[in-house]
N, C-alpha and C positions, 0 to 999 in steps of 0.2 A: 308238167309245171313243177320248179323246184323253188318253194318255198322260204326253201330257208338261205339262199344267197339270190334272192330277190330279183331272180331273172325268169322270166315267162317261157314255157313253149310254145312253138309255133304252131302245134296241133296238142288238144284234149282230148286223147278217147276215153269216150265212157268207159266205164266197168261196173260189173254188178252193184259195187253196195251205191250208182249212184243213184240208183233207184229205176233205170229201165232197162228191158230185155229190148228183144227183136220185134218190129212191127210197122203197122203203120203209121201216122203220128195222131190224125183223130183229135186236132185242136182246135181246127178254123173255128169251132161254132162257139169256142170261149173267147174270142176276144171283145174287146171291151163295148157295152153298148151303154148303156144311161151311168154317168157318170159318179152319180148319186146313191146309186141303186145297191153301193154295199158299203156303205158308211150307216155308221150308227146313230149319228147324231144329223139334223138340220143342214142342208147346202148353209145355212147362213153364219152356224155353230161355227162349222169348219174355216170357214172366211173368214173370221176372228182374227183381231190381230195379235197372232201368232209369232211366240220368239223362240221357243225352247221345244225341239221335237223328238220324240225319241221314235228311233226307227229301229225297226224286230222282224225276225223271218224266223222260219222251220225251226216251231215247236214240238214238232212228233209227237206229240201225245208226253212229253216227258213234263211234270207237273212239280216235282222240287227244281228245276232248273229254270221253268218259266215264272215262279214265284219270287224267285232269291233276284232275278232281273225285275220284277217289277217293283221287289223292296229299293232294288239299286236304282233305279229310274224315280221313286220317290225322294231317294235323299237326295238324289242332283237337283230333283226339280224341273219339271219339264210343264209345258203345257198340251201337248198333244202328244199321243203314240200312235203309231202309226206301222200299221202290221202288214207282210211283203208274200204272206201263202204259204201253206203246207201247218195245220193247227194239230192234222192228227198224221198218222201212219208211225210205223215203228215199233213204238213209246205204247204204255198199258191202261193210260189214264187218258181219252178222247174228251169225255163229256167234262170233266173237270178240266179239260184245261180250255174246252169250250166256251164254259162257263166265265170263267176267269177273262178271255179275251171279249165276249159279249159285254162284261161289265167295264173292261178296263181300256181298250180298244176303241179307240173314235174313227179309225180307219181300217178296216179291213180286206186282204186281199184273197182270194182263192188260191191253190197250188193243186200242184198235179195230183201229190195223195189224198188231199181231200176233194179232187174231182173224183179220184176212183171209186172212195168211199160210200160219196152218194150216185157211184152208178155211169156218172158223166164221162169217164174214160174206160176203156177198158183192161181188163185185169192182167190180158197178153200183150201188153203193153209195158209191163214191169218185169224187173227180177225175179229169181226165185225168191228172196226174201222180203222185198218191199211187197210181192204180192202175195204170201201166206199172212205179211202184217198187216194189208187190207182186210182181207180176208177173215180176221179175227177183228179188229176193228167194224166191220159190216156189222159181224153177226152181233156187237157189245157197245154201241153206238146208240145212243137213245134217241128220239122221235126228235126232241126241241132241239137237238145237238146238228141233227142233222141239218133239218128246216136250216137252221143258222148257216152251215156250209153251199146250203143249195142257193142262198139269196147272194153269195158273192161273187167276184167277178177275177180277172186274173192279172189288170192294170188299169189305171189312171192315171189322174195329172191336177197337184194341191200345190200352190203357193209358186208356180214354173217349176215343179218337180216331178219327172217322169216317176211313175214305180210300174214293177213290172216283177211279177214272181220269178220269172227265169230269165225272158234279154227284152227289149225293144221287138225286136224283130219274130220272136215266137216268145208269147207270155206264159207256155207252158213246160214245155222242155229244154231249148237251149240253153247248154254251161257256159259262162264265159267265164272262162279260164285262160282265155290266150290272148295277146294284143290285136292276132288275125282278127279273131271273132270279135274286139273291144271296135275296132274299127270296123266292121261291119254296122254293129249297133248303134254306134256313133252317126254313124250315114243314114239311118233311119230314123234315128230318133228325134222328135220335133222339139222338145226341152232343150237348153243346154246341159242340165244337170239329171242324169238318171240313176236310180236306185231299184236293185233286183238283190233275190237272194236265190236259193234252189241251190248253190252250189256247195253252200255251209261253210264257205272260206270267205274270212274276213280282206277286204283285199280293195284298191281300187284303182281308174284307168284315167288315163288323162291326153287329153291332145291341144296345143293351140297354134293358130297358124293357120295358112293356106297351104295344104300340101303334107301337112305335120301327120304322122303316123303314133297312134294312141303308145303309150308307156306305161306298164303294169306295177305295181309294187304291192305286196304282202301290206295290211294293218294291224301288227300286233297292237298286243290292251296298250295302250296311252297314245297311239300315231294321231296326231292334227295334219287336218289341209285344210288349205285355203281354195275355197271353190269357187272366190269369185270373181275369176274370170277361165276361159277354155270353154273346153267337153271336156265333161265329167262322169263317168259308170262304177259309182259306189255299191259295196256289200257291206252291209254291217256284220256278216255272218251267223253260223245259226246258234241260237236259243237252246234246242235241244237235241241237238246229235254233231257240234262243232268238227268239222274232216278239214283242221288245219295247223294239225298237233297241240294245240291247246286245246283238253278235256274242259275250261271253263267255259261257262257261258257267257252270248256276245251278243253286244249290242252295239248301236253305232248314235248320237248326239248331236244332230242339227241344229247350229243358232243361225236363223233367219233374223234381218236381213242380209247378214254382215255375211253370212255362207261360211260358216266356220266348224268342220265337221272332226270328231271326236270318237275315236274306238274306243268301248268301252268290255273289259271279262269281266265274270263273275264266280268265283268260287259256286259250288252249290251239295248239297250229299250224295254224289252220287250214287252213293249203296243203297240209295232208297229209290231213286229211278232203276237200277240194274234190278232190285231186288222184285221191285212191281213187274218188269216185267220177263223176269225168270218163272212169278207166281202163277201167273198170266196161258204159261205155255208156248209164249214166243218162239223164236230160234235165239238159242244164246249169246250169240255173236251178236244181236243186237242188242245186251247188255253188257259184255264185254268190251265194245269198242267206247264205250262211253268216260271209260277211264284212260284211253290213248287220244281223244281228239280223233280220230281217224273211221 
């Protein structure tokens, strides 16, 4: 996939940093069952009538970059957030940015590194380095921090909005990265409109028609669509490890009813994420890449 003249490939292959090795996939038993069951607040809370949403994915554990988005998400004003999977791995700070989503989070989703975390996947399942940064995250991962990971789930569906940590079709692994795969998910998906993260690229997918074949485009910071009408497969991109050449942090702005969606970056320090987890003992390159986007 190239990026930056906003054309799609037709195949995505993984590579290490995208967080998994060789294996089996070891997912059926996450997908979705009480729909309730990893929200924070009331089924009734959430039924509110709701106009401003802020939608977030893969925090890694990085904790200045997930703070400066929620200052950001405060000044626009939103009434719900609404989070897409993966709170820890990577990143040096788990339980604080744990913390931070328990309190700030009205919806929260599971991802793959925080099923590893607590156990739920397994660890030859990943990279070499996603899975030394479990690994260290297992062993530095507090009791309540966990419990929070283990009560959530890896999709739903709020307001006719699919979410989904990785695609429709596999809520844990698949990237969609390519119009192929947008139209797969498209075909599966019961929403008109879905929203996933896992890939860290801000980006989204669009078809309408009978016959119509999905169309990809990049969201840099300030891109609007109109969502309302098609299929729709939005990423707001990630929070804390962005792999889509901008090192800031991302987020993505839902006005319901009217289906009006809004990429949003954020500057953030990142010498103080690099720097926790140099401290940490990580591998470097997961603080290094934090200043390339990539």
């Amino acid at each position: 996939m190239d990026l930056h003249d906003g054309r799609f490939d037709q195949a995505a292959p993984r590579t290490e940093h995208e967080g998994r090795g060789p294996g089996a996939n070891g997912y059926a038993e996450h997908r979705q069952r009480d729909p309730y069951s990893m929200t924070l607040h009331s089924p009734d809370t959430v039924q509110s009538a709701t106009r401003r949403i802020a939608l977030l994915s893969d925090v890694h554990g990085n904790l200045p970059a997930f703070e400066a988005v929620m200052r950001d998400v405060d000044d626009v004003g939103v009434d719900l957030v609404w989070f897409l999977g993966d709170l820890v791995g990577y990143g040096a700070q788990p339980d604080e940015c744990v913390a931070l989503a328990s309190e700030r989070c009205d919806l929260c989703l599971t991802g793959n590194h925080d099923l590893a975390v607590t156990g739920a996947l397994p660890l030859d399942e990943f990279s070499r380095h996603a899975r030394t940064a479990a690994e260290w995250t297992q062993d530095h991962i507090g009791t309540s921090a966990r419990a929070f990971l283990d009560g959530l789930e890896t999709n739903t569906e709020r307001e006719a909005l699919g979410m989904y940590h990785a695609s429709p079709r596999d809520p844990v692994w698949e990237y969609v990265l390519s119009e192929v795969a947008a139209d797969g998910c498209m075909d599966e998906m019961g929403p008109r409109v879905g929203a996933v993260g896992h890939s860290h690229v801000a980006l989204y997918f669009t078809r309408s028609g009978e016959g119509a074949r999905a169309e990809g485009h990049p969201a840099p910071a300030g891109t609007r669509a109109d969502l309302s009408a098609g299929e729709w497969l939005v990423n707001p991109g990630g929070v804390g490890q962005p792999r889509d050449g901008d090192p800031r942090a991302a987020w993505m702005l839902l006005e319901l009813p009217e289906w009006q969606a809004t990429w949003k970056r954020v500057s953030y320090p990142v010498d103080e994420a690099a720097a926790a987890i140099r401290a940490a003992g990580l591998p470097p390159t997961l603080a290094e890449r934090l200043y390339y986007g990539q």
